[in-house]
mmCIF file of the N, C-alpha and C atoms, coordinates in Angstrom:
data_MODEL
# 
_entry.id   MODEL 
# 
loop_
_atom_site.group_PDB 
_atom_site.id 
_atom_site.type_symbol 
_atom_site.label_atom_id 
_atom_site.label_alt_id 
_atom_site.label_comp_id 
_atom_site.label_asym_id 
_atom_site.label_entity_id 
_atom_site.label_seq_id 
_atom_site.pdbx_PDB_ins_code 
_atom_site.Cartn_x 
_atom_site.Cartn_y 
_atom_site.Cartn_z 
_atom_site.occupancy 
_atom_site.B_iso_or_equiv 
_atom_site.pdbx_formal_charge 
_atom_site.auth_seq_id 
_atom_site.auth_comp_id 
_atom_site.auth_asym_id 
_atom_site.auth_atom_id 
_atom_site.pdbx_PDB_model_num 
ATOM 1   N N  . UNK A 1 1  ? 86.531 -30.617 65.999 1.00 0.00 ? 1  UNK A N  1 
ATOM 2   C CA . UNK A 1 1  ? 87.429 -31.722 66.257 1.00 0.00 ? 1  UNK A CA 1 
ATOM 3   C C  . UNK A 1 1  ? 87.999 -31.638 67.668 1.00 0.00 ? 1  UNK A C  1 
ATOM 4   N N  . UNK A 1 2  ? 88.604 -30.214 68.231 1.00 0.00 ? 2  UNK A N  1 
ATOM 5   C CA . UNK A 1 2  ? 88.846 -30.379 69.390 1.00 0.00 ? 2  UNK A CA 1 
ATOM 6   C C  . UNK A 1 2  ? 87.925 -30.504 70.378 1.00 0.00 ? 2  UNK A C  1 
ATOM 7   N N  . UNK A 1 3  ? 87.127 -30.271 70.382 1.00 0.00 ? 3  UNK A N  1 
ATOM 8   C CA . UNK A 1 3  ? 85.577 -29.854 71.293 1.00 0.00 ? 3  UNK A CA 1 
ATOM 9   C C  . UNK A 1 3  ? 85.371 -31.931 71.161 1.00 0.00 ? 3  UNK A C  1 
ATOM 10  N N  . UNK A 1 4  ? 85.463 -32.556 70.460 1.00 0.00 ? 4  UNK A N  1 
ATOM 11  C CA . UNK A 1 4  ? 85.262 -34.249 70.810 1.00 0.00 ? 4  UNK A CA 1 
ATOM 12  C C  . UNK A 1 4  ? 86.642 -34.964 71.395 1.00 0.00 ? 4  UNK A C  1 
ATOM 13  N N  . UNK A 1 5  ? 87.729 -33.987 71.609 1.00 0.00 ? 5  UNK A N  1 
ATOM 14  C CA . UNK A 1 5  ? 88.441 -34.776 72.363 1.00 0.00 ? 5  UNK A CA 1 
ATOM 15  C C  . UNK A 1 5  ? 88.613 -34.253 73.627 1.00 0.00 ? 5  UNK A C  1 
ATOM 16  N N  . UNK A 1 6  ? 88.582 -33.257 73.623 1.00 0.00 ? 6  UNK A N  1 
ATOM 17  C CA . UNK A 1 6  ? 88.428 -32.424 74.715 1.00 0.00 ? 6  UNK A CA 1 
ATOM 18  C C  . UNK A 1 6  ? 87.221 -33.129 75.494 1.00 0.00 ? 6  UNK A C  1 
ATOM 19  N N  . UNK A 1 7  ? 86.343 -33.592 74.842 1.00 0.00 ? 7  UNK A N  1 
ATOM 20  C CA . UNK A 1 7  ? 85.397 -34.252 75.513 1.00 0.00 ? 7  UNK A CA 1 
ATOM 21  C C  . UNK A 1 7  ? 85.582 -35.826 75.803 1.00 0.00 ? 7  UNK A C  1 
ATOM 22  N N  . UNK A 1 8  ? 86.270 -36.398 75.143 1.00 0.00 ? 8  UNK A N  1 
ATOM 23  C CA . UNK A 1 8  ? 86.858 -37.896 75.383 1.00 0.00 ? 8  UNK A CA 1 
ATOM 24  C C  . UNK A 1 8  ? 88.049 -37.785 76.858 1.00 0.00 ? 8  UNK A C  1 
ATOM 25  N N  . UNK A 1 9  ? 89.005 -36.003 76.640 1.00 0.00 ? 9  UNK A N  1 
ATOM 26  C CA . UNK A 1 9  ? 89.825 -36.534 77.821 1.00 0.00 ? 9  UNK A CA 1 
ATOM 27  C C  . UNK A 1 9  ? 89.351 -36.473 79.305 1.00 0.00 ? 9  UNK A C  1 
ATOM 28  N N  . UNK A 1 10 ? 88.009 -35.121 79.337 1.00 0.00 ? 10 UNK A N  1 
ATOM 29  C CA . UNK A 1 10 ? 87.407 -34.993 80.416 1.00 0.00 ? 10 UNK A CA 1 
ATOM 30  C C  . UNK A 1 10 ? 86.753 -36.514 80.801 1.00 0.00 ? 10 UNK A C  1 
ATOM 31  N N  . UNK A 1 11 ? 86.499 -37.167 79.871 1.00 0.00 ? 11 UNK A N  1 
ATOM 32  C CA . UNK A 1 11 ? 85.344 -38.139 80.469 1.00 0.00 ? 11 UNK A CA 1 
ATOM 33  C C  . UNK A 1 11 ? 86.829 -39.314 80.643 1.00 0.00 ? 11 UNK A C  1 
ATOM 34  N N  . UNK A 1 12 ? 87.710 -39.242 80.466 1.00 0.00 ? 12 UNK A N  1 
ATOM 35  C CA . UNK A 1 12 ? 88.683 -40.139 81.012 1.00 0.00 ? 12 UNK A CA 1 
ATOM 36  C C  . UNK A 1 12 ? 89.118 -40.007 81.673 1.00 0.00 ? 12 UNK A C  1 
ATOM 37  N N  . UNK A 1 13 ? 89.514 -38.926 82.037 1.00 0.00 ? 13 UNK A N  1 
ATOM 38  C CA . UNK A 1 13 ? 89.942 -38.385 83.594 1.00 0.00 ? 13 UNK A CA 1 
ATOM 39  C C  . UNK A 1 13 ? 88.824 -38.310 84.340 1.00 0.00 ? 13 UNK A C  1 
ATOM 40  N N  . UNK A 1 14 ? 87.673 -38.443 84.824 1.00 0.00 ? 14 UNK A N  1 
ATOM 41  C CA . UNK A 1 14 ? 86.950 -38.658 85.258 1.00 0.00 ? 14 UNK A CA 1 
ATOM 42  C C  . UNK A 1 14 ? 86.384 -40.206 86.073 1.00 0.00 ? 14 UNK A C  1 
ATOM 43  N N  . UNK A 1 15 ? 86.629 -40.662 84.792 1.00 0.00 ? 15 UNK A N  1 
ATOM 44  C CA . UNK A 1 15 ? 86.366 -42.253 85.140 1.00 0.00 ? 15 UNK A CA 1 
ATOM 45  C C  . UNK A 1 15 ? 87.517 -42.196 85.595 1.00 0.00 ? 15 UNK A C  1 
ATOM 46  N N  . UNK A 1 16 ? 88.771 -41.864 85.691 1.00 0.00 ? 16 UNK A N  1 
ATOM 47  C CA . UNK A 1 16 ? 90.056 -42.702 86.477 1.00 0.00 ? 16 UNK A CA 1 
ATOM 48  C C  . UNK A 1 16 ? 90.390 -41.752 87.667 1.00 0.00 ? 16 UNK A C  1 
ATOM 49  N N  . UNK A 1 17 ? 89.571 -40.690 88.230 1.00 0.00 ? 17 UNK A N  1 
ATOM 50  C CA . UNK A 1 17 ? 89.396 -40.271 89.583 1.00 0.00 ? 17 UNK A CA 1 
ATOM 51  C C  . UNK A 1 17 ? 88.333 -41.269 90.034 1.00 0.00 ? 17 UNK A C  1 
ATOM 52  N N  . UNK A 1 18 ? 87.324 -41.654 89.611 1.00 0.00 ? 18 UNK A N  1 
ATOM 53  C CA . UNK A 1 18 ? 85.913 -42.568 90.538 1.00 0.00 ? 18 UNK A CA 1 
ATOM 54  C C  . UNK A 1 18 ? 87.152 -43.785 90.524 1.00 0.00 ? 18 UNK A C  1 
ATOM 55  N N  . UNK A 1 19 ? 87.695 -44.275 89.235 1.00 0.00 ? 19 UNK A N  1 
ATOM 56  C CA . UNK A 1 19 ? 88.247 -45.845 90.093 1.00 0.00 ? 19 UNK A CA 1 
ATOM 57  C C  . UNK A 1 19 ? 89.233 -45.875 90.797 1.00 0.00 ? 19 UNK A C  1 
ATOM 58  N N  . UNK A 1 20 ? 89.807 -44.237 90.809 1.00 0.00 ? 20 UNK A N  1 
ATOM 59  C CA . UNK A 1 20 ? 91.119 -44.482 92.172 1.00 0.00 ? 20 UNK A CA 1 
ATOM 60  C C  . UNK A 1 20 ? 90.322 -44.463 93.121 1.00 0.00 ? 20 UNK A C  1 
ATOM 61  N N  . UNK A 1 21 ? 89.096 -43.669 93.672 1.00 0.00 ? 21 UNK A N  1 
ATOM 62  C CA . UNK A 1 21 ? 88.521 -43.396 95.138 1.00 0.00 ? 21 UNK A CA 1 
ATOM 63  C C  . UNK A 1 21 ? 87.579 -44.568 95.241 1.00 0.00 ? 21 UNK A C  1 
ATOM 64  N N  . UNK A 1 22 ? 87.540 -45.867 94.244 1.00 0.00 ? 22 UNK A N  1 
ATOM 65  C CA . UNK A 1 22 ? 86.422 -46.767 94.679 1.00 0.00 ? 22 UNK A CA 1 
ATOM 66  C C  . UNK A 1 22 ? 87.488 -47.650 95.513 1.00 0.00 ? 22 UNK A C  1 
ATOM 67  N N  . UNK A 1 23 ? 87.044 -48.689 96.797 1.00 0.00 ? 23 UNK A N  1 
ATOM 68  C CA . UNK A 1 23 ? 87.323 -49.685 97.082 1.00 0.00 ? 23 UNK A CA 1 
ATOM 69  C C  . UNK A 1 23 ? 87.970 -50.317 96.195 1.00 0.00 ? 23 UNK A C  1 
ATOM 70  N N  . UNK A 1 24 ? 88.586 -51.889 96.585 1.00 0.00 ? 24 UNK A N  1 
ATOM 71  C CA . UNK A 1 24 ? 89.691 -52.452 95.962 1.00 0.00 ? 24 UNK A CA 1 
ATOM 72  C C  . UNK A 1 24 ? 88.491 -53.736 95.407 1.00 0.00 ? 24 UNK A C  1 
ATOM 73  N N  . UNK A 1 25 ? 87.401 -53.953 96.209 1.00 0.00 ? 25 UNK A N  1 
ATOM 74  C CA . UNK A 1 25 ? 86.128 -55.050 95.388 1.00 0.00 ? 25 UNK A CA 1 
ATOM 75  C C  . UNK A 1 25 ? 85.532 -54.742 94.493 1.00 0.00 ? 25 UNK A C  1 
ATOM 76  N N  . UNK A 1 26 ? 85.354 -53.264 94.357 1.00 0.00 ? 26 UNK A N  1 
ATOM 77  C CA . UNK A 1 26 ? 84.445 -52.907 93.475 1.00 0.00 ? 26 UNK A CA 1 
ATOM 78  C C  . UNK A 1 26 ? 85.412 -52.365 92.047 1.00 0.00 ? 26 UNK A C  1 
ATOM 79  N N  . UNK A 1 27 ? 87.017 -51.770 92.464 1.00 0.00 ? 27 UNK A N  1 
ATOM 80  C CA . UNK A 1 27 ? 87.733 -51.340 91.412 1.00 0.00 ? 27 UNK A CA 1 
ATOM 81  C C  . UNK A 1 27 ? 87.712 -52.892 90.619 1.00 0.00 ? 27 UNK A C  1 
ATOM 82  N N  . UNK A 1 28 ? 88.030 -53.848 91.112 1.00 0.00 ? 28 UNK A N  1 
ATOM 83  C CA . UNK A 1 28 ? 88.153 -55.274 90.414 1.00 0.00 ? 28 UNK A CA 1 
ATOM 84  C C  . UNK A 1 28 ? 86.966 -55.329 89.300 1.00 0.00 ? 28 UNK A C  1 
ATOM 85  N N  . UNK A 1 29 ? 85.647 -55.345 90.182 1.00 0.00 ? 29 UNK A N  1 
ATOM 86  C CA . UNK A 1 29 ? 84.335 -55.323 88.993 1.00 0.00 ? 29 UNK A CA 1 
ATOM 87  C C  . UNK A 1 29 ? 84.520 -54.148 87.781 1.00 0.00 ? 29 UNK A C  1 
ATOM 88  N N  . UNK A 1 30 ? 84.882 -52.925 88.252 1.00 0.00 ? 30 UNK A N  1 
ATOM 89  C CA . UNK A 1 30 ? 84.527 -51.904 87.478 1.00 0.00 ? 30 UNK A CA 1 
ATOM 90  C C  . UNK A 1 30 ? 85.713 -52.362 86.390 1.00 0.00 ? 30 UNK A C  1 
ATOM 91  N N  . UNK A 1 31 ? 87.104 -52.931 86.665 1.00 0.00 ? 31 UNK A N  1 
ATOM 92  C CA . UNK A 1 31 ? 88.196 -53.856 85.593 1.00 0.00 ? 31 UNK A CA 1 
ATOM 93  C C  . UNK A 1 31 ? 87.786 -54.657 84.462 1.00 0.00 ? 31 UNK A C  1 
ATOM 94  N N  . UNK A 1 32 ? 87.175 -55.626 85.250 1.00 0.00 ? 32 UNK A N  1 
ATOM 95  C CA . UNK A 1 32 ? 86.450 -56.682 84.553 1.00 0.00 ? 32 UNK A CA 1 
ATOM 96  C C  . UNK A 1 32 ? 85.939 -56.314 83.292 1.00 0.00 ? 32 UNK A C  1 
ATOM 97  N N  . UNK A 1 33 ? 84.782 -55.737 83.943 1.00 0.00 ? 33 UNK A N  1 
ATOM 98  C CA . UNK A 1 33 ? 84.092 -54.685 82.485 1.00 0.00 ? 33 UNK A CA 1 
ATOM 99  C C  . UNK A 1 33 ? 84.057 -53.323 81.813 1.00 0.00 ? 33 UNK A C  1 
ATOM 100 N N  . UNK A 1 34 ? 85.324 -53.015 81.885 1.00 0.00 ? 34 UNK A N  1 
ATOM 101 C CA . UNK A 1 34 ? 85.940 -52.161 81.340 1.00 0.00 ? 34 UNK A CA 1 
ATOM 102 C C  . UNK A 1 34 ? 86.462 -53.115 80.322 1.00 0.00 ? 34 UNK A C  1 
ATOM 103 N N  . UNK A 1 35 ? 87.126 -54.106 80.498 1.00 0.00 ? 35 UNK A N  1 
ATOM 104 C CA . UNK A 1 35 ? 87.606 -54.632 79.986 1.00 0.00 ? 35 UNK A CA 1 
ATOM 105 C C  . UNK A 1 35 ? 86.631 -55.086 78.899 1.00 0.00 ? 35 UNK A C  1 
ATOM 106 N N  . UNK A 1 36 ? 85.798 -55.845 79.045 1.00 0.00 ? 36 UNK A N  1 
ATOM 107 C CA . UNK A 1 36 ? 84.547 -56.430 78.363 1.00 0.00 ? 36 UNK A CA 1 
ATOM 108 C C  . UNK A 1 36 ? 84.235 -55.724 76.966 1.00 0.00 ? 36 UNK A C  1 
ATOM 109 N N  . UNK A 1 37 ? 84.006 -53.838 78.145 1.00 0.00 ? 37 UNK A N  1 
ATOM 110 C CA . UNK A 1 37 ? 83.778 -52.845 77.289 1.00 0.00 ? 37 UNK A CA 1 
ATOM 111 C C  . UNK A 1 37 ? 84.646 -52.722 75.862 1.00 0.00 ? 37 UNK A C  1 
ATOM 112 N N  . UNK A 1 38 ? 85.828 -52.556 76.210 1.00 0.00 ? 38 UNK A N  1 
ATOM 113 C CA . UNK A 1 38 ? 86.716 -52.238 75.442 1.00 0.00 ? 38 UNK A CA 1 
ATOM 114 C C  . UNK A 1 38 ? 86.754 -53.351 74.284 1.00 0.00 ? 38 UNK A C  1 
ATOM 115 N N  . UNK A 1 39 ? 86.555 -54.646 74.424 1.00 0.00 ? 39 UNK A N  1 
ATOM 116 C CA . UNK A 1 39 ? 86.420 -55.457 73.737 1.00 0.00 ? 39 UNK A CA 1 
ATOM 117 C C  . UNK A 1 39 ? 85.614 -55.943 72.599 1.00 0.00 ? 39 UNK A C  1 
ATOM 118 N N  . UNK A 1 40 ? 84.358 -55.496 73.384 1.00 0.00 ? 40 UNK A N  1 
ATOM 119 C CA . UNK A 1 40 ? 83.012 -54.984 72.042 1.00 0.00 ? 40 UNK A CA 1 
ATOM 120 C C  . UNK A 1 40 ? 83.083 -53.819 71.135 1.00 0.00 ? 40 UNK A C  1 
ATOM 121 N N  . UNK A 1 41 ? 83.290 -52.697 72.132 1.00 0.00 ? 41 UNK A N  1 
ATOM 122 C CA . UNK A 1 41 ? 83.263 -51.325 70.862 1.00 0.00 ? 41 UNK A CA 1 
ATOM 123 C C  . UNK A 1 41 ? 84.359 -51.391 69.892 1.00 0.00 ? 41 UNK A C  1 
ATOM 124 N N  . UNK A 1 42 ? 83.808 -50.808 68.645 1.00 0.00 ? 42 UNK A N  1 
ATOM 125 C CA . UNK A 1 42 ? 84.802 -50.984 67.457 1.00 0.00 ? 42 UNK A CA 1 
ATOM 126 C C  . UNK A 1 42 ? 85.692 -49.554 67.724 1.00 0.00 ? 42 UNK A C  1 
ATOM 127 N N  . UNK A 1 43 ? 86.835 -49.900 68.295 1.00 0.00 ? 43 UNK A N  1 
ATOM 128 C CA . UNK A 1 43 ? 87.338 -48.549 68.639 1.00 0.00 ? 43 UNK A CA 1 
ATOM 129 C C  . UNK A 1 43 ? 88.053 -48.265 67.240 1.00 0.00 ? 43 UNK A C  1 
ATOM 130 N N  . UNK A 1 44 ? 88.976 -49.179 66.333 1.00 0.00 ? 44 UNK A N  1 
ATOM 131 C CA . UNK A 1 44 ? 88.867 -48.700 65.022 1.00 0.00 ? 44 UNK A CA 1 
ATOM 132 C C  . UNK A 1 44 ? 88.135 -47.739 64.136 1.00 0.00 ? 44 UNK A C  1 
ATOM 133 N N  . UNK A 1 45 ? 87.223 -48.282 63.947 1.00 0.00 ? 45 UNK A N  1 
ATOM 134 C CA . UNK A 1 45 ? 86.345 -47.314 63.410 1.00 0.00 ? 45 UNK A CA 1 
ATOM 135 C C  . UNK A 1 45 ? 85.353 -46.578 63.894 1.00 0.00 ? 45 UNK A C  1 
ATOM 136 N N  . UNK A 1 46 ? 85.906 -45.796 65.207 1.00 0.00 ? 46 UNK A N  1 
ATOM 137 C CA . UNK A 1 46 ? 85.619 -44.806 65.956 1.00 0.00 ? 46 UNK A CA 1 
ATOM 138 C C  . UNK A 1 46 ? 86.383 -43.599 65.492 1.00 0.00 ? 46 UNK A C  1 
ATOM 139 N N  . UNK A 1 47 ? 88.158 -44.407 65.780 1.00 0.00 ? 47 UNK A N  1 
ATOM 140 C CA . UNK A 1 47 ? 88.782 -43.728 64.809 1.00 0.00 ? 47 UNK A CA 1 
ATOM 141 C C  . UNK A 1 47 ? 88.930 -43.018 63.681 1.00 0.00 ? 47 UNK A C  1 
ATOM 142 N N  . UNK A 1 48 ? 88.540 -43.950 63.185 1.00 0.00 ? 48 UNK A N  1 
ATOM 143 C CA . UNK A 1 48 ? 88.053 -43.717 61.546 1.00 0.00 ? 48 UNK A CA 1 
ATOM 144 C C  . UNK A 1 48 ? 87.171 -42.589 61.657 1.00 0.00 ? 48 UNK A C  1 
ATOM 145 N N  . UNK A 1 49 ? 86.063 -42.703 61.963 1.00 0.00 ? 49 UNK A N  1 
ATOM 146 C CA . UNK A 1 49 ? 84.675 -41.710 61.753 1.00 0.00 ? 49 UNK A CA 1 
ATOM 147 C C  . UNK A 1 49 ? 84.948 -40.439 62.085 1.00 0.00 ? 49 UNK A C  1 
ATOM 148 N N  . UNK A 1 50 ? 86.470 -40.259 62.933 1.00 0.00 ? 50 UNK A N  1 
ATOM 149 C CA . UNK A 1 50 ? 86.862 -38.995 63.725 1.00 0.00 ? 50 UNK A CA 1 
ATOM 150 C C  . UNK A 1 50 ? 87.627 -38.356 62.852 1.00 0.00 ? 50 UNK A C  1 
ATOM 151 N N  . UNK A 1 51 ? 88.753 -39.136 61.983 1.00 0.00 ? 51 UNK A N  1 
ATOM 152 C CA . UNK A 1 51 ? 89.514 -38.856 61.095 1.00 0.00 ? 51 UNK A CA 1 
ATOM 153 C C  . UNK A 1 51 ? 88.670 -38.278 59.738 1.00 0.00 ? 51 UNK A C  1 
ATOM 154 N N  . UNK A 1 52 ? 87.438 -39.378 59.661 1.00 0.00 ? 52 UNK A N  1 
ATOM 155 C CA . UNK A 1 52 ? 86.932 -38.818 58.181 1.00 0.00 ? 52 UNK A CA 1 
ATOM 156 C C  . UNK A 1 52 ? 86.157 -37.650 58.482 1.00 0.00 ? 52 UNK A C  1 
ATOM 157 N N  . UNK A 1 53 ? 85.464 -37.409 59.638 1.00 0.00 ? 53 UNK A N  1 
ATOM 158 C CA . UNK A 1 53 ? 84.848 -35.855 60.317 1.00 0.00 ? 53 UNK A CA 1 
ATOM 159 C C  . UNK A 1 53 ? 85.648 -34.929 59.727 1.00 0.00 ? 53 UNK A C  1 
ATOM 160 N N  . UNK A 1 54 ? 86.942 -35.193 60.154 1.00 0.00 ? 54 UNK A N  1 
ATOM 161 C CA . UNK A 1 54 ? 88.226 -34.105 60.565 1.00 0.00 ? 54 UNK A CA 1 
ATOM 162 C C  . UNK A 1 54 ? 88.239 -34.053 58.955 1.00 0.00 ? 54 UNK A C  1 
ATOM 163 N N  . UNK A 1 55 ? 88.317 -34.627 57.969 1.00 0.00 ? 55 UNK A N  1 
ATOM 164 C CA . UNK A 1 55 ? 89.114 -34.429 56.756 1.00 0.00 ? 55 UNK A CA 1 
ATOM 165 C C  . UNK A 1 55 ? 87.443 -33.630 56.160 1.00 0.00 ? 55 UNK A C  1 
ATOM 166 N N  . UNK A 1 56 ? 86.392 -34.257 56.615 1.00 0.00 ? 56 UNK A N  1 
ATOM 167 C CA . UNK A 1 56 ? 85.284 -33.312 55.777 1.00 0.00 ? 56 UNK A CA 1 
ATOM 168 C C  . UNK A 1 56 ? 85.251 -32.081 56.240 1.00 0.00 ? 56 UNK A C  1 
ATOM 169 N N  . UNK A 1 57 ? 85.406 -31.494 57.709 1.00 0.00 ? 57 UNK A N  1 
ATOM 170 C CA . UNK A 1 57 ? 85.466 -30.055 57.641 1.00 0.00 ? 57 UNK A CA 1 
ATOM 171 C C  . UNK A 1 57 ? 86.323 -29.382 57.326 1.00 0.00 ? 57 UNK A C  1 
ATOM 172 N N  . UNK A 1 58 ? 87.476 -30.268 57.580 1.00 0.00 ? 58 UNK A N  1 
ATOM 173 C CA . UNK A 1 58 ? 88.569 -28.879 56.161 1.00 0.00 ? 58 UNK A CA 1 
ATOM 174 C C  . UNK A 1 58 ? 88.128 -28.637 55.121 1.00 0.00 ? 58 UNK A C  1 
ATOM 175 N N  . UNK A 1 59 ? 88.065 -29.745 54.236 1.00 0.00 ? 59 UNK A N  1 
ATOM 176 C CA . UNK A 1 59 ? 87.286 -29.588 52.875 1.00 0.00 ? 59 UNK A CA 1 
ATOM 177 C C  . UNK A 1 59 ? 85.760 -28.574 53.139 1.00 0.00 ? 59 UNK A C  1 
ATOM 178 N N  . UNK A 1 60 ? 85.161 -28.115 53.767 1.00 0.00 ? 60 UNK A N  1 
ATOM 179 C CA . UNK A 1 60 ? 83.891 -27.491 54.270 1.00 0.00 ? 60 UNK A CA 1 
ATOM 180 C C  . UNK A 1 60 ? 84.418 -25.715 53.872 1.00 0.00 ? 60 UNK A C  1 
ATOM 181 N N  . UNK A 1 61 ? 85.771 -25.932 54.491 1.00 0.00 ? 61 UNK A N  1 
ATOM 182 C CA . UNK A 1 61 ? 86.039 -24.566 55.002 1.00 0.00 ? 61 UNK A CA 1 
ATOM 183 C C  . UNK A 1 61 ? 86.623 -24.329 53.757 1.00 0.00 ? 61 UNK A C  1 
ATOM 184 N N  . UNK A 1 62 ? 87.142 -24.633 52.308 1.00 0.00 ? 62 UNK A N  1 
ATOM 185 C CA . UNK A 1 62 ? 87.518 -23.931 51.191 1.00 0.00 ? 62 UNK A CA 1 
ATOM 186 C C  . UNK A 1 62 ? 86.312 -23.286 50.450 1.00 0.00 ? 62 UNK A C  1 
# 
């Protein structure tokens, strides 16, 4: 469980060092569809799938 967020915060801090050091034309595009992005993926039940992970390996470990 920690090892996938640990991996969600690296890759977010990442993307938000490239869009501070991009230009101010291209930070606009990379906005846009970020935005887009965020709009399609079911981040709900991303959630979900992380939570029900998390609750099957406890149950794993009795």
């Amino acid at each position: 469980m920690f090892e996938s967020i640990a991996i969600l915060c690296v890759t977010f801090l990442l993307v938000l060092v490239a869009y501070w050091i991009m230009p101010n034309k291209k930070m606009k595009a990379v906005s846009k569809e970020l935005i887009s992005l965020v709009q399609i993926l079911p981040i709900s039940t991303i959630i979900k799938a992380l939570k029900d992970n998390k609750s099957d390996d406890t149950s794993k470990g009795e």
